[in-house]
C-alpha positions in Angstrom: 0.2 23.1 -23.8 -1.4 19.6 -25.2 -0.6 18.6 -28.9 -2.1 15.4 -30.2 -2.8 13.2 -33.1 -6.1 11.2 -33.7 -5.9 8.2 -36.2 -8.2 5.2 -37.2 -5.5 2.4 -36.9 -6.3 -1.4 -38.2 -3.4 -2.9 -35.3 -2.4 -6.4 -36.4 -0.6 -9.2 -34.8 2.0 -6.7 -34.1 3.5 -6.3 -30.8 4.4 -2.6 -30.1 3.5 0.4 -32.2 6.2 3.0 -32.6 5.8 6.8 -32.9 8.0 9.5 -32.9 8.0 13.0 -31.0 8.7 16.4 -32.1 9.3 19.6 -30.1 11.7 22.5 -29.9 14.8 21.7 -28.0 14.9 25.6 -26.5 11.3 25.5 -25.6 10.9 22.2 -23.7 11.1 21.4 -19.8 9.2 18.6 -19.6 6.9 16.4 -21.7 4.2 14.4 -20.4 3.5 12.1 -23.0 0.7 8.6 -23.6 -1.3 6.9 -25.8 -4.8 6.3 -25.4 -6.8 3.2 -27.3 -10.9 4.3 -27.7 -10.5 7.2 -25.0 -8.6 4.6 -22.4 -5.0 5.5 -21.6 -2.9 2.2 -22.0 0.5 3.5 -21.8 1.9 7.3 -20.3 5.5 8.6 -19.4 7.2 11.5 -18.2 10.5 12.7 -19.6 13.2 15.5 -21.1 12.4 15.5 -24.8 14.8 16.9 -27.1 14.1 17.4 -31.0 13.1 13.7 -32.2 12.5 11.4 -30.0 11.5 7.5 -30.6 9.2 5.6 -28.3 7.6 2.2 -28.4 3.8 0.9 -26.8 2.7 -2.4 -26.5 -0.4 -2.7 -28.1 -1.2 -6.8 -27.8 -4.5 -7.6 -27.0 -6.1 -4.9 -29.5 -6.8 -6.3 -32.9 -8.7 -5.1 -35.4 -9.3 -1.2 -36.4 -9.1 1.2 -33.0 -9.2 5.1 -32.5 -5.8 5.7 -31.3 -4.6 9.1 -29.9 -1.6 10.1 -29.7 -0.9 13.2 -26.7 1.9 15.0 -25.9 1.7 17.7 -22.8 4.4 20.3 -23.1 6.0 21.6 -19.6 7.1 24.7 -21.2 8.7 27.2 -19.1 10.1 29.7 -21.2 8.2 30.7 -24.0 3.5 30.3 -24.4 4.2 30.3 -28.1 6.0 26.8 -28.4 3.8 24.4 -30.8 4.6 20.7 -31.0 3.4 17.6 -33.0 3.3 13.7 -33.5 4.4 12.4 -36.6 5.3 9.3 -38.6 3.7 6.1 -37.1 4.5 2.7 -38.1 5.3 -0.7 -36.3 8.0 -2.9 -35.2 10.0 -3.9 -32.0 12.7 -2.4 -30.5 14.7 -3.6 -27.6 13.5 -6.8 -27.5 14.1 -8.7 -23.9 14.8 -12.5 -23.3 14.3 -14.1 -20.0 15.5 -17.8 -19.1 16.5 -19.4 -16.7 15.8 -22.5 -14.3 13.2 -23.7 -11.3 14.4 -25.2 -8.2 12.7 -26.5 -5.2 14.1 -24.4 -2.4 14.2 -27.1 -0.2 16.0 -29.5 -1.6 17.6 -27.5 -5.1 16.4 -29.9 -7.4 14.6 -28.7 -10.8 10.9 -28.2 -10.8 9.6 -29.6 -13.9 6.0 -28.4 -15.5 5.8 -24.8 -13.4 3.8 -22.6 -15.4 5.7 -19.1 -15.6 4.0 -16.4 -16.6 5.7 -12.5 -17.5 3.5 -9.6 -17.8 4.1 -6.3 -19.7 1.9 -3.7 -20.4 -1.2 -6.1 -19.6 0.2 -8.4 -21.8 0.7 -11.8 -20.9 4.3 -14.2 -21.8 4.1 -17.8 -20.5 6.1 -20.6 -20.5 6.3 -24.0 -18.7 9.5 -26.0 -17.5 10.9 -29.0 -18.6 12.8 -32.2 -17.2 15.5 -29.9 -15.8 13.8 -27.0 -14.7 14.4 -25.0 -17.7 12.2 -22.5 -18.8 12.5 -19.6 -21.7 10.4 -16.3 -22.4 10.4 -13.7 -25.4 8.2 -10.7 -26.4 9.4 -8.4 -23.6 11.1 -4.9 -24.2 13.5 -2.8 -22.1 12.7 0.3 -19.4 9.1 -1.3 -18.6 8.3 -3.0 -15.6 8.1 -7.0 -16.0 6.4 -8.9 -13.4 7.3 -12.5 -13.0 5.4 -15.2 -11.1 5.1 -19.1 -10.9 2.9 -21.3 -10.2 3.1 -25.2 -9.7 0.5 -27.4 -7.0 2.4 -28.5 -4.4 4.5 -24.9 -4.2 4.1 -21.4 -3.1 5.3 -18.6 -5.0 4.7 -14.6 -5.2 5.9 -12.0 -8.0 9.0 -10.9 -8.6 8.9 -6.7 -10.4 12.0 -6.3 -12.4 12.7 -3.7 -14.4 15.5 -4.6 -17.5 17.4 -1.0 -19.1 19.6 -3.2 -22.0 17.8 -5.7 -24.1 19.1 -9.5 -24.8 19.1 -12.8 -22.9 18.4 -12.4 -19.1 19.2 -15.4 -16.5 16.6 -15.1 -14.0 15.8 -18.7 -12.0 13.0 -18.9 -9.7 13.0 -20.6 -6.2 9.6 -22.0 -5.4 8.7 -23.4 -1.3 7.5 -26.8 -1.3 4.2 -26.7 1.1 4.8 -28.3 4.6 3.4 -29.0 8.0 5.7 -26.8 9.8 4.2 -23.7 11.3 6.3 -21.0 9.5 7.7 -21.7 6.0 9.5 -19.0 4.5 11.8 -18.1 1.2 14.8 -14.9 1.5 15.7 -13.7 -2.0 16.8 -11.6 -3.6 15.8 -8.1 -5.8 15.2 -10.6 -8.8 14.1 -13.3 -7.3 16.9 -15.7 -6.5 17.2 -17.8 -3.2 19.9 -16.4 -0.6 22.5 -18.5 1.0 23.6 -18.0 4.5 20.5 -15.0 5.9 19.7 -14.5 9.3 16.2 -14.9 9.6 14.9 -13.1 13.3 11.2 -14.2 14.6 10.0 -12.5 17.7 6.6 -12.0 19.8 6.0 -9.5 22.9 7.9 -12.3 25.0 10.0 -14.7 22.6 12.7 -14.1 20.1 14.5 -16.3 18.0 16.6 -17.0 15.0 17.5 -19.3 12.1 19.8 -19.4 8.6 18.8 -20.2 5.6 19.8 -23.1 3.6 22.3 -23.0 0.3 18.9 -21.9 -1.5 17.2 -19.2 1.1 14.8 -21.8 2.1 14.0 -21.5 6.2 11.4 -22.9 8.8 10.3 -22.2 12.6 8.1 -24.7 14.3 6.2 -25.9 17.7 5.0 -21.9 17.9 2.2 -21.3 20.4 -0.6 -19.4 18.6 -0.4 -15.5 18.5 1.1 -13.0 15.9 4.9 -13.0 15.3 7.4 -10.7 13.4 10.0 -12.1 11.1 12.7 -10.2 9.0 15.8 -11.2 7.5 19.3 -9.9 7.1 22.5 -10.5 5.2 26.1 -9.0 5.3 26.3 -7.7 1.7 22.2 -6.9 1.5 19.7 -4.1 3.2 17.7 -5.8 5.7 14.2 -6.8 4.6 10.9 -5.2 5.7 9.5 -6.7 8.8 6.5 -8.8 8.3 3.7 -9.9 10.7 2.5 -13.6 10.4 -0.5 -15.3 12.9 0.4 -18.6 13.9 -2.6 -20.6 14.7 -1.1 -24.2 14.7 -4.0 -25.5 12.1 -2.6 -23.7 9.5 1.2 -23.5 7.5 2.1 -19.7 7.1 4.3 -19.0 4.0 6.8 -16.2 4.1 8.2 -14.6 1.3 11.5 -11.8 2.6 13.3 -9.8 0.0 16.2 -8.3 0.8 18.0 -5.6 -2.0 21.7 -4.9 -2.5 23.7 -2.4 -1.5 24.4 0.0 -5.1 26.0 3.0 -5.6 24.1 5.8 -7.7 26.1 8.4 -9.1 24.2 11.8 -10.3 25.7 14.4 -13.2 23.9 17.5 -14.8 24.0 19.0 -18.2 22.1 22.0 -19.6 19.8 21.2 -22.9 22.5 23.6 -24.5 25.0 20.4 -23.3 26.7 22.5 -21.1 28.3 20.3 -18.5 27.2 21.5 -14.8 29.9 21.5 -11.7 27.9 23.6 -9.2 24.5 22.1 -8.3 22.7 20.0 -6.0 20.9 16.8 -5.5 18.5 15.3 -3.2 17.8 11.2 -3.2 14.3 10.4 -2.7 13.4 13.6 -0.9 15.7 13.5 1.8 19.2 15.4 2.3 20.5 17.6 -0.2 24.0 17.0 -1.5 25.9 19.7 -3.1 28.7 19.6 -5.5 31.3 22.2 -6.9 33.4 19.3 -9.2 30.5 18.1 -11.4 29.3 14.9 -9.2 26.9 13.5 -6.5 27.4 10.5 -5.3 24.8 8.4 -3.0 26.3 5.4 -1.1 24.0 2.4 -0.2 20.9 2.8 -2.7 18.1 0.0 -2.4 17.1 -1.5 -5.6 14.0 -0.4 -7.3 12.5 2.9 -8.3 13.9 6.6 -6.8 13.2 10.1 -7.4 16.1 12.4 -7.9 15.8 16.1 -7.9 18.5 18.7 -8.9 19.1 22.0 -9.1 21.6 24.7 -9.9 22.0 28.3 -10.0 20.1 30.1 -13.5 18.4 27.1 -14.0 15.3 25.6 -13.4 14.9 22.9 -11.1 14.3 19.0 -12.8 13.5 15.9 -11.2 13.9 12.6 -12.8 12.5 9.0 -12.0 15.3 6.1 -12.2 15.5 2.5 -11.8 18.1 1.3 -9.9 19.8 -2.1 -10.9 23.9 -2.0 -10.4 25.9 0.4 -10.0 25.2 3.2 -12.2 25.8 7.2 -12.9 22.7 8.9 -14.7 22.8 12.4 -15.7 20.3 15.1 -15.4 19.2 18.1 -18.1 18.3 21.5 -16.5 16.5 24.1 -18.0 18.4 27.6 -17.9 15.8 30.5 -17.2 15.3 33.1 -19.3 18.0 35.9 -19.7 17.0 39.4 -19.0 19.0 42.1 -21.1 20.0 45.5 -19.1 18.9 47.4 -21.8 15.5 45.9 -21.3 13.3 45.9 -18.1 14.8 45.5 -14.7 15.0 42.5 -13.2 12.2 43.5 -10.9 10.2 41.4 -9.3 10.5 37.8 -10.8 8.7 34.0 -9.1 10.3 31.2 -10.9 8.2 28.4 -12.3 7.6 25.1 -10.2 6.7 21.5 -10.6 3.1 20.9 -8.9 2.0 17.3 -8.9 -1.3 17.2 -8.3 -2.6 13.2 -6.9 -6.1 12.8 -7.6 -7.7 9.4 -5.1 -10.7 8.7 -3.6 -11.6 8.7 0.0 -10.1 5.4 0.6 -7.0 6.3 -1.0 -6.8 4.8 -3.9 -5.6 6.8 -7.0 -7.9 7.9 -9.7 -6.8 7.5 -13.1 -8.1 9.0 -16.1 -9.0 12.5 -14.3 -9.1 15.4 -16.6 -7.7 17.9 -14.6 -7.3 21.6 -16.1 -5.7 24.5 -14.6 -6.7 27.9 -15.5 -4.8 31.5 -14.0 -7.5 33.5 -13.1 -5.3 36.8 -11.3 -1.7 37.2 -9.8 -0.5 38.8 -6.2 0.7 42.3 -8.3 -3.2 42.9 -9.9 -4.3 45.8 -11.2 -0.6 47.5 -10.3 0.6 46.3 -13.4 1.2 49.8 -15.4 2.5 50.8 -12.2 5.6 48.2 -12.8 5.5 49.3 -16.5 5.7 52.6 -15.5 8.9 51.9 -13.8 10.5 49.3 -16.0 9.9 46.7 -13.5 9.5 43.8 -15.0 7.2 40.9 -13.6 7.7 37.5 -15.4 4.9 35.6 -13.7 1.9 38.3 -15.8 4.0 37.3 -18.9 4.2 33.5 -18.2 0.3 33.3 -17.1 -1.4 35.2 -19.7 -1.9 32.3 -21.8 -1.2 29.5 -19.8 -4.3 27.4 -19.5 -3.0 23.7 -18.1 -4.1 20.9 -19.1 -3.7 16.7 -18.5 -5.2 13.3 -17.5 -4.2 11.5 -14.3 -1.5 8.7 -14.8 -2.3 5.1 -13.0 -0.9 6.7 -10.0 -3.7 9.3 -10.4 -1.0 12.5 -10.8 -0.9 14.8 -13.5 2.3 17.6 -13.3 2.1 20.9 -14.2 4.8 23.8 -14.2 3.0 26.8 -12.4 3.5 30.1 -10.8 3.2 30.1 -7.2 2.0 34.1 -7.2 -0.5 33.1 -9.9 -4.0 32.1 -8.4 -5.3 28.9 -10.5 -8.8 27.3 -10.6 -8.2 23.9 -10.8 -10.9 21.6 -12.5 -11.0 17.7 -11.9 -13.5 15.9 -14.4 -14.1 12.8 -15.3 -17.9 11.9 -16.2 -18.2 8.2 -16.5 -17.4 8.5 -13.0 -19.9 11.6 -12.0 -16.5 13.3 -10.8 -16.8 17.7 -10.9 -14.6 18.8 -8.7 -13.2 22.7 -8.8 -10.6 24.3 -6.1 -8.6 27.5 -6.2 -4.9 27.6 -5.1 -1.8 29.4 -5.6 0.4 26.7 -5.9 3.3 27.3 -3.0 3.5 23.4 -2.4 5.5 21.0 -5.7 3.0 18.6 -3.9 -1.2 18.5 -3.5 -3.6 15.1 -2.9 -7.2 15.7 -4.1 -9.7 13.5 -2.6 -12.3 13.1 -5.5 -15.9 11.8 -4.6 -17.3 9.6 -7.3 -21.1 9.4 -8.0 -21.1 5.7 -8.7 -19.0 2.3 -7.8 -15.9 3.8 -8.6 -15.7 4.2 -4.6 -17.1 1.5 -3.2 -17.3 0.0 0.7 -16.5 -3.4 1.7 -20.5 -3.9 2.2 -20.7 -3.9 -2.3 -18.6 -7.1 -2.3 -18.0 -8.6 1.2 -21.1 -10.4 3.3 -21.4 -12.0 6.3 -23.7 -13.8 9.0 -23.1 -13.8 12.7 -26.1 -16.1 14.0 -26.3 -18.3 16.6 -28.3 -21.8 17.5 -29.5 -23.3 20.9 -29.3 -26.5 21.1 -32.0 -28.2 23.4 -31.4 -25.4 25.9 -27.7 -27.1 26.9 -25.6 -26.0 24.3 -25.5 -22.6 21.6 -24.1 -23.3 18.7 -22.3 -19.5 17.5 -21.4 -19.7 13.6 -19.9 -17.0 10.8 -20.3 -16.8 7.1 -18.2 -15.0 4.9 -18.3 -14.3 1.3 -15.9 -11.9 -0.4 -16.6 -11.7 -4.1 -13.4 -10.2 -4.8 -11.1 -12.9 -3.7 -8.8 -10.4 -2.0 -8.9 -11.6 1.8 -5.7 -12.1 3.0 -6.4 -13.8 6.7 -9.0 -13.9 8.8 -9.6 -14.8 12.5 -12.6 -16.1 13.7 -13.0 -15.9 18.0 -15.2 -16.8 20.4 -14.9 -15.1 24.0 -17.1 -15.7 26.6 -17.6 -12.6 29.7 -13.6 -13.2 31.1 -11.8 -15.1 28.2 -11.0 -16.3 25.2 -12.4 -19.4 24.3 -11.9 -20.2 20.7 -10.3 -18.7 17.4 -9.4 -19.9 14.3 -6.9 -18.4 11.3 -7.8 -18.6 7.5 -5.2 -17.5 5.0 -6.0 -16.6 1.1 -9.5 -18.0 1.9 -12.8 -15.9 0.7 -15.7 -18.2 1.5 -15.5 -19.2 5.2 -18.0 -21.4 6.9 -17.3 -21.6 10.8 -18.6 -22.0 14.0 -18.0 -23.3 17.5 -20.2 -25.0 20.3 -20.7 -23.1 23.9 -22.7 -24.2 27.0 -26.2 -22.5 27.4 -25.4 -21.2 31.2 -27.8 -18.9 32.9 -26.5 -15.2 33.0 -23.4 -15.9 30.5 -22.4 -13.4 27.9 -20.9 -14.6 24.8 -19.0 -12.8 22.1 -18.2 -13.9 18.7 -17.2 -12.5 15.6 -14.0 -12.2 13.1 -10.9 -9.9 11.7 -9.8 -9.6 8.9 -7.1 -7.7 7.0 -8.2 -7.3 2.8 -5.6 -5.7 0.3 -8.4 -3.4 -0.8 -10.1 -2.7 2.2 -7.5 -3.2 4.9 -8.4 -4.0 8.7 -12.0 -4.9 9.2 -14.0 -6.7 12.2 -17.7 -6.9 12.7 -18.4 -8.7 16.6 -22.1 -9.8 18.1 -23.1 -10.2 21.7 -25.3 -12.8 23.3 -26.2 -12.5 26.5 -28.4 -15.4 28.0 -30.8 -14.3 30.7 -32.5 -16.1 33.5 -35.7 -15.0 35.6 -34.1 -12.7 37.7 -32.4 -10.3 34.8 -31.8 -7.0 35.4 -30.6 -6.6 31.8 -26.6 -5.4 33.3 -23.1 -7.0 32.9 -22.7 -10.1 35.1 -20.0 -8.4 36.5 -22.2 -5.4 37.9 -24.2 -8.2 39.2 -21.5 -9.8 41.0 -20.5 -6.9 43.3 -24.2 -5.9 44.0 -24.2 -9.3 45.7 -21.5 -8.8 47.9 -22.9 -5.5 48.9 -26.0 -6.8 50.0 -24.3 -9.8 51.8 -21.9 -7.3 53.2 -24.8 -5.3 54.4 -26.8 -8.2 55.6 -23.4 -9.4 57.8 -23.7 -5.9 59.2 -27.0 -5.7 60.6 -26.3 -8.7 62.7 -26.3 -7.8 66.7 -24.5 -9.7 69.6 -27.6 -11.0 70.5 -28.9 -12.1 66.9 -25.6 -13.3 65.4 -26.4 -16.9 66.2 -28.8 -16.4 62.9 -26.5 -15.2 60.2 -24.9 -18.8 60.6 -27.9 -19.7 58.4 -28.9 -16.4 56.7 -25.9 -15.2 54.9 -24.9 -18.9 53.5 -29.1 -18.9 52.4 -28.6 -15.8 50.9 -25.4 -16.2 48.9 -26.7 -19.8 47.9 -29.5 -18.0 46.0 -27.0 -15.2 44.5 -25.1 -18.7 43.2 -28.5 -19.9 42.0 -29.3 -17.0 39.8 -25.7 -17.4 38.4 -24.6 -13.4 40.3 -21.6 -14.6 42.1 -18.9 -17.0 40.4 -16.4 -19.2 43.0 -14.1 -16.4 43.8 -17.0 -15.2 45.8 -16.7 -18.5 48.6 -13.8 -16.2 49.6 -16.0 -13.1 50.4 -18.4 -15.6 52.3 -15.9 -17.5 54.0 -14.9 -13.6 55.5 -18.7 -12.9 56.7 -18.9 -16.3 58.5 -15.7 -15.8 60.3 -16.8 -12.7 61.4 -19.9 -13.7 63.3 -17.7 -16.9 64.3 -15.7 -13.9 65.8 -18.8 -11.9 67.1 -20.0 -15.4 68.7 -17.2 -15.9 70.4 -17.1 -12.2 71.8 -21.1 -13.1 73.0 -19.5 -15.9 75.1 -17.0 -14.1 76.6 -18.8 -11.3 77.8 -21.7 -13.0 78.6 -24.4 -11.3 76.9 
């Protein structure tokens, strides 16, 4: 059930607008709540909401008088005549965060003065720049929201750091920036929040070479005097999860930077409570998806947790099942609220035939696979697996709890920035599902009953919501001769989205690999390389690239350069049809007549030379021929023919 509140607001100068939340505590699974600025969604949660509940939204950026909505989706699983409202908005700030801290060179430890650090928060921007010592100091940030972090300083390298901060005050995060080098690897291991790490084992391997190297006091490492080719670094550390294996292309013009994080080992501790505050021993947990742990005293404990976001799901006898997002820090226990189901009287129906209610997520992207946000999606129950047999179950007392639940269930939400919307359904009620959103010519309707808690839409969009690398990336394979002695073979690339990560231009020509050059973080290439114009050679040329919207792409061209005798086929093909005739022609020589191949077969593969069909591994196969009428001659001698 969606509730909502629709206000002109004049927002000020004010950072965050507060609002408060109101629904039944015995009618509420789930709420799935947001607020949306002129029809666009600018902040959306899911959680357990209990009577009154407070949040805060950061609002900077909008001045001046807005519509703002305020939307709250009930997950109700227990009663269709729950209603729910928004009330009592005002500003202020709540939780407020500090961040400070210090900038080092990672090479050497020293401070970094006049780095520009930048934190962003709900779109919202926080800068600051350091001073003499490397000292740096932000405000304006809140608690439970993610904070990205990155730095920037010419002469240094640096990528985002993503923290998340659950208690508000004065945070010590310092920043370790790589000082650009000549060295063919240069790479940074830190930490979950950022900081340099002592004493890692970084590994570097390629299909025939491994190696390895430690970090200095400030995760700063280096590997150098690699031949060209693609390499795998990772790192590791005795008290740390070992980081994600990267792939780097090493091309000797150009200094790769690697950046390796590696998380801490945490534990996670999981309790469950009923809304009633019951406390829970007997139920069971699953981390992430994967094994499920159960309990009889009241706890689940996971060992070894990675930093960062997980999903934990629980559930317990006569309740229903909840899942909860959490951010994982330190060590911590969280506790989970359950649902109880609904209790059925024996002086009422019998228990009968009964489905319990489920969480379906529903993920709404495009063919590419990026998620759609903003997707109006709207579930209606259209018929059930017991029909038109319901008087039968009347008849008997048989009570069915799915005909009760559906009646007058019509869902309803809008895609997060993930592109899912959750709904709690029936999975023995048969749904039509509607996805709609118009400013991107999306209509999309399916029919399920909802047996999966999981279901990816691919949405086609009508305009340049999905778009192909051809709307923002061009190119030009071309090629010049050059006073018929040399081909010049040249690339442009443009890619108006500034999101090419590396590129590779190569040159081959019919047996190998003559040129190729790397380009990292660079969107407007200019290249080309300089080939002899030689009868019957085939050239290729081209690039590939990898994009972090578009992923792997190549384009290749083919010039083949003919002469007068071209029968329009791989030089290759050419090659062997020579040697079969010369074979042939070596054949039809006689006792009597073999004095004449002498001259014929090194005439005839002389021309095959000409007309560029039989490269110098070929003397060999005409070195064979001659000695065999050598051999033959010899033979005419001794018999005396």
């Amino acid at each position: 059930m969606l509730v909502g509140v629709r206000q002109k607001i004049e927002l000020t100068d004010e950072d965050y607008l507060k609002f408060w939340l109101y629904m039944p505590s015995d009618a509420v699974n789930e709420a799935y709540i947001g607020v949306a600025i002129d029809n666009v969604t600018v902040w959306a949660r899911s959680g357990k909401t209990m009577a009154w509940e407070e949040f805060a939204v950061n609002v900077r950026g909008y001045t001046g008088v807005h519509d703002v909505m305020f939307f709250a989706y009930a997950k109700n699983a227990s009663s269709s005549s729950v209603e729910g409202y928004i009330d009592f908005v005002h500003f202020g700030e709540v939780n407020p965060v500090t961040i400070e801290g210090y900038v080092y060179d990672a090479l050497t430890g020293l401070p970094v003065e006049g780095c520009n650090i930048t934190a962003t928060q709900f779109g919202g921007s926080y800068e600051a720049t350091s001073g003499s010592d490397g000292y740096y100091n932000i405000t304006g940030l809140v608690t439970n929201y993610q904070v990205e972090i990155s730095a920037s300083k010419e002469g240094y390298r640096h990528t985002p750091t993503y923290i998340v901060f659950e208690t508000g005050g004065t945070k010590r995060i310092d920043i370790y920036l790589l000082p650009e080098g000549e060295e063919d690897i240069i790479g940074l291991v830190r930490n979950h929040i950022g900081e340099g790490v002592a004493g890692a084992t970084v590994y570097i391997s390629n299909t025939s070479w491994s190696a390895n190297t430690t970090t200095n006091d400030f995760g700063y490492f280096t590997f150098d005097n690699l031949s060209n080719g693609t390499y795998h670094l990772y790192a590791t550390h005795p008290i740390y999860h070992q980081s994600e294996k990267v792939a780097v292309e090493v091309d000797n013009t150009t200094t790769q930077y690697v950046f390796l994080t590696i998380y801490p080992y945490y534990t996670l501790t999981i309790f469950a409570k009923s809304f009633d505050g019951d406390i829970l021993t007997n139920f069971a947990v699953s981390l992430d998806g994967g094994d499920v742990k159960s309990t009889t005293v009241g706890s689940v404990t996971f060992e070894d947790v990675m930093a960062g976001y997980h999903t934990v799901s629980v559930s317990a006898e006569g309740y229903y099942p909840a899942t909860k997002e959490i951010y994982v820090w330190r060590n911590m226990s969280v506790t989970v609220f359950l649902q109880k189901m609904e209790e059925v009287t024996t002086t009422e129906q019998g228990v009968g035939i009964s489905y319990p209610p489920h969480h379906v997520e529903f993920v709404c992207v495009d063919m590419f696979g990026n998620p759609l946000a903003n997707i109006y999606v709207e579930a209606t129950p259209i018929s059930t697996t017991t029909g038109a047999w319901n008087w039968l179950l009347n008849l008997f007392g048989i009570r069915n709890e799915s005909i009760s639940y559906y009646t007058n269930q019509t869902l309803n939400g809008t895609t997060d920035s993930r592109g899912a919307v959750t709904f709690v359904m029936m999975e023995n009620v048969e749904y039509e599902v509607r996805f709609v959103n118009e400013s991107l010519g999306i209509s999309k309707i399916i029919r399920i009953h909802p047996k999966a808690d999981h279901y990816t839409v691919i949405l086609t969009a009508t305009t340049s919501s999905i778009v192909s690398s051809e709307d923002y990336i061009t190119f030009n394979l071309s090629y010049e001769i050059i006073d018929e002695e040399e081909i010049n073979l040249s690339l442009t690339y443009n890619d108006t989205l500034g999101q090419t990560q590396n590129l590779t231009f190569f040159v081959y020509n019919s047996t190998t690999l003559l040129y190729s050059q790397n380009f990292t973080n660079t969107s407007n290439i200019s290249v080309s390389y300089t080939v002899p114009y030689k009868a019957g050679e085939e050239y290729m040329w081209g690039y590939s690239a990898l994009h972090s919207r578009f992923g792997e792409m190549g384009r290749s061209r083919i010039l083949r350069i003919a002469w007068f005798l071209d029968l329009g086929i791989s030089r290759a093909y050419c090659t062997w049809i020579a040697i079969a005739i010369i074979l042939f022609l070596t054949a039809m020589f006689s006792f009597t007549t073999v004095k004449f191949g002498y001259v014929a077969i090194p005439m005839v593969s002389l021309i095959f030379a000409y007309i560029g069909w039989l490269p110098n591994i070929s003397i060999i196969i005409i070195a064979l021929c001659l000695g065999i009428l050598a051999y033959m001659s010899k033979r005419e001698k001794e018999v005396g023919v």
